[in-house]
PLY file of the C-alpha trace (Angstrom):
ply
format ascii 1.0
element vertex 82
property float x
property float y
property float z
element edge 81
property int vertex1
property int vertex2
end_header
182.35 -345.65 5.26
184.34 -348.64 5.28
187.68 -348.98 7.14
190.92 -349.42 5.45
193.54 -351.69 7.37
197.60 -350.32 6.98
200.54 -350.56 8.92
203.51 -347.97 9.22
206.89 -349.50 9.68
209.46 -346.93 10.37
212.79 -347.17 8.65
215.95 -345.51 8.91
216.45 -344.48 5.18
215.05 -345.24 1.84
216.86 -347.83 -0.25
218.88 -346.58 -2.80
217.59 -347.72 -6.54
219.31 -350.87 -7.87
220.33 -350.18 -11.59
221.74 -353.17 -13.86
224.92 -353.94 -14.20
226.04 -355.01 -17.93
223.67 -356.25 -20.61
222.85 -359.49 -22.03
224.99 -358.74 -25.08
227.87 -357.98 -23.31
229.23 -361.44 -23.90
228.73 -360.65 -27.59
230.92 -358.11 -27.67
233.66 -359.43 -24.89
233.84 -362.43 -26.58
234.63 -360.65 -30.34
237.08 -358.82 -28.57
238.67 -361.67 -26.88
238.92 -363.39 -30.17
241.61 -363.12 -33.37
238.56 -362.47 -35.80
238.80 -359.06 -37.25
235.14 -359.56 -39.13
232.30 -361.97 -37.92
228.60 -361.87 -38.61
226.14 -362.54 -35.64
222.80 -363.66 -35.13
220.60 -363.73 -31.90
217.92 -366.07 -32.14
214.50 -363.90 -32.50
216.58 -360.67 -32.95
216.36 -358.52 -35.99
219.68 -357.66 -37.30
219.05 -353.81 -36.71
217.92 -354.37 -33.25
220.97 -355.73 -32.70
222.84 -353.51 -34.19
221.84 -350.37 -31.82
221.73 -353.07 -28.79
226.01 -353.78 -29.46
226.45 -350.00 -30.59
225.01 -349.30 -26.77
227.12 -351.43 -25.04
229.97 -350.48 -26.84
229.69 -347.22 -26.30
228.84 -348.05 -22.45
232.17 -349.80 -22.63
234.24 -346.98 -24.18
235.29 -349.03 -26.78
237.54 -348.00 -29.69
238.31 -350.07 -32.94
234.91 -351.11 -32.98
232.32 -351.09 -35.45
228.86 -352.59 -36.27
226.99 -352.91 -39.41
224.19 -354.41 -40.99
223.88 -355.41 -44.54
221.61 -357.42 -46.48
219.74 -358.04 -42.66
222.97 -359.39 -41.09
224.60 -357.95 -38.60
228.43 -357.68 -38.70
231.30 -356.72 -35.99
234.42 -355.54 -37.41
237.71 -354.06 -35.66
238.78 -351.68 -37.69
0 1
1 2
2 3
3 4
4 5
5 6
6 7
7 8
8 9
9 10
10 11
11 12
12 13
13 14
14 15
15 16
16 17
17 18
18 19
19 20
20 21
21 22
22 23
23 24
24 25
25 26
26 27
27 28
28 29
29 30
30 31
31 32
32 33
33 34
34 35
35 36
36 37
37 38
38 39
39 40
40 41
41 42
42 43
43 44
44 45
45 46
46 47
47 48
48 49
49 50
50 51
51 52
52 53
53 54
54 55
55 56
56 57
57 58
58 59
59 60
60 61
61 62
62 63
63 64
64 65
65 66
66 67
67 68
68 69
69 70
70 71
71 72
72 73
73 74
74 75
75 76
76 77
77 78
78 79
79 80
80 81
């Protein structure tokens, strides 16, 4: 049989899991609701249109947001306050 080599290391605790904060599209969304627009279409280069559409629907749900709606027609997506 063939040894294995291993070391212990003792620690005090584990490390607690690191989870992400925001999402790439939240400057999507931050910056529609920073602006005056009240409909704008937008397009994510190498995103389909309904992709995007759950990916904004997710963060604006994560961010509790009210007023705020996304739709896709004709394979563009569109973010409306409403």
């Amino acid at each position: 049989m063939t040894e294995v080599k291993f070391d212990f290391k003792p620690v005090d605790e584990k490390p607690s899991r690191r989870y992400r904060k925001g999402s790439k599209y939240d400057p999507v969304v931050d910056t529609f609701m920073e602006s005056d627009e009240t409909l704008v279409t937008v397009d994510v280069e190498g995103k389909d249109a309904n992709y995007l559409r759950t990916q904004l629907n997710k963060r604006i749900e994560a961010k509790k947001l009210t007023g705020v709606k996304v739709s896709v027609v004709n394979n563009v997506a569109y973010l409306e306050k409403v």
